[in-house]
VEXZA-411841 format. One line per 2 residues: number of its first residue (from 1); their letters; for each residue x, y negated, z negated of C-alpha. Coordinates in steps of 0.25 Angstrom, whole numbers, always signed. Example, Ala and Ser with C-alpha at 12.3 -4.5 7.8 and 13.67 -1.06 7.14 Angstrom:
// VEXZA-411841
1) as) +49,+18,-31  +55,+4,-29
END
This chain:
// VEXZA-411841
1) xx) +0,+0,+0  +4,-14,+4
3) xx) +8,-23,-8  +3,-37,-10
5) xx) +10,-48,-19  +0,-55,-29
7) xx) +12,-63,-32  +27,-65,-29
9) xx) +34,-55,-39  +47,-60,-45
11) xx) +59,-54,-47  +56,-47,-62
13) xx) +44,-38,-60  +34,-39,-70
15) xx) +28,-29,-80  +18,-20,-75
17) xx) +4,-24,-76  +11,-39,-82
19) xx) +3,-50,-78  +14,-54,-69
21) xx) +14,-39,-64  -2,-41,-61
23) xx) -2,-54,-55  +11,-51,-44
25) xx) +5,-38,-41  -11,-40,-42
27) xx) -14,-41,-28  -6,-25,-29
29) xx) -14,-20,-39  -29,-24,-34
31) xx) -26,-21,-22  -23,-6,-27
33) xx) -36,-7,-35  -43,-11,-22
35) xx) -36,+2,-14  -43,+10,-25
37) xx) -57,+6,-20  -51,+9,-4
39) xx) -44,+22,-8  -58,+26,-15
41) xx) -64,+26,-1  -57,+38,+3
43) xx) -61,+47,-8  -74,+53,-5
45) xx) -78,+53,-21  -72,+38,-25
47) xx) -79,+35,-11  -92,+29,-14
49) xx) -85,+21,-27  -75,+15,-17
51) xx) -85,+11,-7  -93,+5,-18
53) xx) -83,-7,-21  -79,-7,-6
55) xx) -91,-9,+3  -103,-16,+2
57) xx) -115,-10,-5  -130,-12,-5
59) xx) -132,-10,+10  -148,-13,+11
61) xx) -146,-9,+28  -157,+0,+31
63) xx) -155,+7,+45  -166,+14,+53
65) xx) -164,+22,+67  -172,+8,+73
67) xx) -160,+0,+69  -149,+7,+65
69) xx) -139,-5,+67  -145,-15,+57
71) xx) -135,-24,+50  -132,-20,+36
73) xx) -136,-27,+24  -134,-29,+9
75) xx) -138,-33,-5  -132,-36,-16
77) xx) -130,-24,-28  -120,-21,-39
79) xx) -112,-13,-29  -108,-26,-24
81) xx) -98,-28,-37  -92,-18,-33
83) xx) -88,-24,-19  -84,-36,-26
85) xx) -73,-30,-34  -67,-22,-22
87) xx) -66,-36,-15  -63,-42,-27
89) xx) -50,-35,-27  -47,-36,-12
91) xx) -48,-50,-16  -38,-53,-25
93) xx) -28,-43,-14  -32,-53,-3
95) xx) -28,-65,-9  -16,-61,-14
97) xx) -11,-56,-2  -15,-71,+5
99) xx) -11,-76,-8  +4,-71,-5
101) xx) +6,-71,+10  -1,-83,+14
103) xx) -5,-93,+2  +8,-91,-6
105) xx) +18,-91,+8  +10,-106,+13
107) xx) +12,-113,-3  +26,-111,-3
109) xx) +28,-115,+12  +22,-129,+5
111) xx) +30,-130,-9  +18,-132,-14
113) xx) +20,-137,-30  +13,-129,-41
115) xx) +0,-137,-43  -2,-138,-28
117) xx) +3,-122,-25  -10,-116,-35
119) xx) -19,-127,-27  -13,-123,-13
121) xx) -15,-108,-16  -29,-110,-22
123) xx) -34,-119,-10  -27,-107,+0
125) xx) -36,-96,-5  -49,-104,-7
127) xx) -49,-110,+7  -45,-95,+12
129) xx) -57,-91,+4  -66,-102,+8
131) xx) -63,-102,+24  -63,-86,+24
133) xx) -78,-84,+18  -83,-96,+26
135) xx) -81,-90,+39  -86,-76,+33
137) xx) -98,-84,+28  -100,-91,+42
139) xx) -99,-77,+48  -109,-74,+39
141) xx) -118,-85,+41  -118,-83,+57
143) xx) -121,-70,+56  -132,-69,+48
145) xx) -139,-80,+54  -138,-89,+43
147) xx) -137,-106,+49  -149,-99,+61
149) xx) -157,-91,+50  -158,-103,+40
151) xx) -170,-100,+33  -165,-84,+31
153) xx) -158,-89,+22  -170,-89,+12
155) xx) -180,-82,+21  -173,-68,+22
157) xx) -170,-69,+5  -162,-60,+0
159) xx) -159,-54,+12  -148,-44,+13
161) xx) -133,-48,+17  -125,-44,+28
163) xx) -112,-36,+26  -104,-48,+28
165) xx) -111,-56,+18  -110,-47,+7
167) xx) -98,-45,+8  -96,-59,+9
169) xx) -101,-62,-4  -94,-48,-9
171) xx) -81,-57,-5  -84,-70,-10
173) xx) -87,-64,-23  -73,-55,-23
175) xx) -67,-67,-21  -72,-77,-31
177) xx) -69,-64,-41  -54,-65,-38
179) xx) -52,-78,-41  -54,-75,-57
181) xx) -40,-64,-58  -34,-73,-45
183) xx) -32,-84,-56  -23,-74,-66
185) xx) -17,-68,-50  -12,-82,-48
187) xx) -8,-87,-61  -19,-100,-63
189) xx) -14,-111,-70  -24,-114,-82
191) xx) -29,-128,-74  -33,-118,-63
193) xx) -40,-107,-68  -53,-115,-72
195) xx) -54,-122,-57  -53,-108,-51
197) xx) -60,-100,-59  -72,-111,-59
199) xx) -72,-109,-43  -70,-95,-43
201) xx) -83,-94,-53  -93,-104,-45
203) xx) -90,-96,-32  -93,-82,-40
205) xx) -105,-88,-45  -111,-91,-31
207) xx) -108,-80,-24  -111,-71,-34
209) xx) -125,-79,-35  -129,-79,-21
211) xx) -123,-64,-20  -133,-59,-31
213) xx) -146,-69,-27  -145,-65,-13
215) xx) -142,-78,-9  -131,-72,+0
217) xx) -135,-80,+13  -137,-95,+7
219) xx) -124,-91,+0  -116,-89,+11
221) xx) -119,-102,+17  -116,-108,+4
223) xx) -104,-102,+1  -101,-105,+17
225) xx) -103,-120,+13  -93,-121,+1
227) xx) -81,-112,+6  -80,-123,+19
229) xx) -80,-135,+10  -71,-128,+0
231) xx) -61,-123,+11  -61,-138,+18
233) xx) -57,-143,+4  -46,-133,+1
235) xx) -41,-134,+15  -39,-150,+12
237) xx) -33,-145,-1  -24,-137,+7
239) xx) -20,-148,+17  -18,-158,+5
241) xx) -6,-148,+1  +0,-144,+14
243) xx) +0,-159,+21  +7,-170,+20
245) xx) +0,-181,+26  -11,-188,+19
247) xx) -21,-192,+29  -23,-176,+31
249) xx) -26,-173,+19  -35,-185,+18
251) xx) -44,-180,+30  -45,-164,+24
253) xx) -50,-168,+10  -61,-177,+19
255) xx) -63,-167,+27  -64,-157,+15
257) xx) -71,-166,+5  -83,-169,+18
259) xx) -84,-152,+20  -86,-151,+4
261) xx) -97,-161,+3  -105,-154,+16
263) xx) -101,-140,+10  -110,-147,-3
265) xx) -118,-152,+5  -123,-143,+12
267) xx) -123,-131,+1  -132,-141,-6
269) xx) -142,-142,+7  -142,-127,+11
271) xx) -145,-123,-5  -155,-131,-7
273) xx) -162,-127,+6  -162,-111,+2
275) xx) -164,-113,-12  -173,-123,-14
277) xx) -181,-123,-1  -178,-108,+6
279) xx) -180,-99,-5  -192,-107,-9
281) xx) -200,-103,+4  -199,-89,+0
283) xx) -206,-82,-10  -201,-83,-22
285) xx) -196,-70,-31  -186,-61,-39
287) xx) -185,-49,-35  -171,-42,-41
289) xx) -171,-28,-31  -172,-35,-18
291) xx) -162,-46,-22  -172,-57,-22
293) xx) -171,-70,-32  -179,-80,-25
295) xx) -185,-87,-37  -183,-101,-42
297) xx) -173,-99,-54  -162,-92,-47
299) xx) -165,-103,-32  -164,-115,-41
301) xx) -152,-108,-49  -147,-105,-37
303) xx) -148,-118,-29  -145,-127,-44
305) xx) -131,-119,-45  -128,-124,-29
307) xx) -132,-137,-32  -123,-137,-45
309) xx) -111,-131,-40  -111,-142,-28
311) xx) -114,-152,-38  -101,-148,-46
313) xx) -93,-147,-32  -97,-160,-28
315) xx) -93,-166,-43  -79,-160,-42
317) xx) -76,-165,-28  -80,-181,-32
319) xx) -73,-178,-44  -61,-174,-34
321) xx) -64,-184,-26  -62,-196,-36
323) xx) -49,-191,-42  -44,-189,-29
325) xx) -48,-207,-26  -43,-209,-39
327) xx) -29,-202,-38  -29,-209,-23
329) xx) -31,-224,-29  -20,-221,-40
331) xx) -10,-218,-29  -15,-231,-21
333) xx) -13,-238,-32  -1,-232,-38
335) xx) +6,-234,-23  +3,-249,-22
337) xx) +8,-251,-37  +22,-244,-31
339) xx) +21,-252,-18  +21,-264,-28
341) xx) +31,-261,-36  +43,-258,-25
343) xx) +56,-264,-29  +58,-278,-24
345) xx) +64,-284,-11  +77,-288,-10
347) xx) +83,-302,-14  +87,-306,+2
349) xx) +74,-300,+5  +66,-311,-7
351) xx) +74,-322,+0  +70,-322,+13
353) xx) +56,-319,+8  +56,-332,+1
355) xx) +64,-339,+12  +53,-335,+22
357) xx) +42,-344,+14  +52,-356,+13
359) xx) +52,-366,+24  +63,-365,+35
361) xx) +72,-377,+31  +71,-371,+17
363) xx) +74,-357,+23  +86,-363,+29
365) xx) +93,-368,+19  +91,-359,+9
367) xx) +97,-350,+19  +109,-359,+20
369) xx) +110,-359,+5  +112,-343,+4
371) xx) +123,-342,+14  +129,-353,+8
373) xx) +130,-345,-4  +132,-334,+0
375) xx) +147,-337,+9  +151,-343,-5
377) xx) +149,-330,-14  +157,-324,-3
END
C-alpha cells in the first residue's frame, strides 16, 4: 500500500501511538482503517457489513417489466451513518494528500509568514471545497430540473433524491465532520479553534437539517448560493496574499464583497418563497414513515434559522468592512504625518528659495555679497 504524509516527519521518530506519531502518520492510519471496509467487500461473510458503510442505502427504486430502466431513488434512514463515516474517513485521507503535495509545496513557493501560512492553508482548502460542490450542486441542479421545474421544489414534497444528490449530502456532511479531528491534524493555534470550529458547526447544522427534513432539493440551491459567495471571498483572500499590486486586490475584494451580498440575497429570496409561500399551497402535515414534516413549526423554524444565519453573515461582513475603513484611514493619516515630518532641505536650497521671492535688484546684490565672501574665506 501507498503511504501518505500527514506531516513532514523530522529527523527523530517519535514514539509510537505519541501525539506527534498520530499526527505525522494519521492520514496512514485512517486510510488502513478505511482498507478494512474495502478489504471486507471481498469476503463473502464480512460482505453485507462492508457494503453497509460503502454504498448507498435506502433505495426506494421499484422496477417493473414495463420500465425496467427507471432511475434510481433514495430516502433517507440510519443506514445512512453508516455511509458518513466511511467518507468521513476518506476524507481526512484526501485532504491530507492535497494538503502535502499541492497546498504545502505553493505556501513555501510564497515564504509566507506564520500568521499569514495558517490563513493561506485554511483559504486553499475552503475554496477547494467550495468550487468542487458548487459544480457538483449545479450538475445537480440541471439535471434534476430544478431552475425549469420551480415549483417542484414544494410541489413534489418530500420526494426521493437521485443517486448523486444523496451522495452529495453524504459528502458534505463527511466533510464538515472532519473538520473537528483536522483542528488536532494541523495543530490549531487556540485563537483559531473557536472560528473553525463555529464554521464547521453552522454547515453540520444545515446540512444535516435539510438531509433529515427532506429538504434535500431547496438545500441544494442554497448551499449552491453560499459556496459561490464564500469561494469568491476566499479567492480574493487568496489574491491578497499571492499579489503585489494593490489595485488587484482592490478590485477582487469588490468583486467578492458584491457575489457575498447577491449569495445573501438571493438565499434570503428563494427561502422565503418555499418556506413561507410554496410549502403553504400544499397540505399541511406530519407524517414520520414517509418523510413528510410539512407543518408550521418546523417551516417557520426552518425558514427563522436561514433568516438568522444570514443576519449574522451579514453583521460579520459590515463588522469587517468598518475595520478594514478604519485600518485604511490610519495609514492615510499616518502616511501624511510621515510626509510632514521628512528631514528639512538643505541650506543653499532655503537660500534660493528666499532669494526667489525678493526683487531682482535685491537678488543681485545679495548674490554679489555671498561671492564676496565666499573668495575671502578662501
Amino acid at each position: 500500500m501507498v503511504t501518505i504524509k500527514g506531516r513532514k516527519s523530522s529527523n527523530k521518530n517519535p514514539p509510537i501511538l505519541s501525539h506527534e506519531f498520530i499526527i505525522q502518520n494519521h492520514a496512514d492510519i485512517v486510510s488502513c482503517v478505511a482498507m478494512v471496509f474495502v478489504v471486507g467487500l471481498m469476503v463473502q461473510v464480512t460482505s453485507p457489513w462492508a457494503y453497509t458503510f460503502i454504498a448507498l442505502q435506502h433505495n426506494v427504486t421499484t422496477t417493473s417489466p414495463e420500465n425496467p430502466t427507471l432511475p434510481i431513488k433514495y430516502t433517507t434512514g440510519w443506514k445512512d451513518a453508516c455511509a458518513v463515516f466511511f467518507y468521513f474517513l476518506i476524507t481526512i485521507v484526501m485532504h491530507a494528500v492535497v494538503q502535502e503535495y499541492i497546498f504545502d509545496k505553493l505556501s513555501k513557493r510564497l515564504h509566507l509568514s506564520k500568521s499569514k501560512h495558517s490563513k493561506f492553508n485554511e483559504s486553499c482548502q475552503l475554496i477547494t471545497f467550495f468550487v468542487l460542490s458548487a459544480i457538483w450542486g449545479i450538475d445537480i441542479i440541471m439535471r434534476d430540473n430544478l431552475v425549469v421545474n420551480f415549483k417542484s421544489l414544494w410541489e413534489d414534497y418530500p420526494g426521493a433524491m437521485s443517486f448523486s444528490l444523496k451522495l452529495f449530502f453524504i459528502g458534505q456532511l463527511a466533510y464538515w465532520l472532519h473538520c473537528y479531528p483536522e483542528l488536532y491534524f494541523q495543530r490549531a493555534k487556540k485563537e483559531e479553534l473557536l472560528p473553525r470550529i463555529v464554521l464547521a458547526s453552522i454547515g453540520l447544522f444545515f446540512c444535516t437539517g435539510a438531509y433529515v427534513l427532506n429538504f434535500q432539493h431547496v438545500g441544494v440551491i442554497l448551499l449552491v448560493l453560499s459556496y459561490l459567495g464564500d469561494a469568491v471571498q476566499h479567492g480574493a483572500r487568496l489574491i491578497h496574499f499571492v499579489s503585489q499590486n494593490e489595485k488587484s486586490t482592490r478590485l477582487a475584494f469588490m468583486v467578492a464583497n458584491t457575489a457575498f451580498i447577491l449569495a445573501r440575497v438571493a438565499s434570503v429570496g428563494l427561502s422565503g418563497l418555499v418556506f413561507f409561500y410554496g410549502l403553504g399551497q400544499i397540505e399541511r402535515s406530519f407524517d414520520y414513515a414517509t418523510g413528510k414534516f410539512n407543518i408550521p413549526a418546523v417551516q417557520f423554524s426552518a425558514l427563522g434559522a436561514i433568516l438568522l444565519f444570514q443576519a449574522y453573515l451579514l453583521y460579520h461582513f459590515m463588522k469587517r468592512q468598518i475595520r478594514y475603513a478604519r485600518e485604511n484611514k490610519t495609514s492615510i493619516v499616518s502616511k501624511s504625518k510621515s510626509s510632514k515630518l521628512r528631514p528639512k532641505k538643505k541650506d543653499g536650497k532655503k537660500a534660493a528659495s528666499e532669494d526667489d521671492e525678493l526683487p531682482e535688484v535685491d537678488q543681485a546684490t545679495k548674490k554679489n555679497l555671498r561671492s564676496r565672501s565666499s573668495t575671502k574665506a578662501k
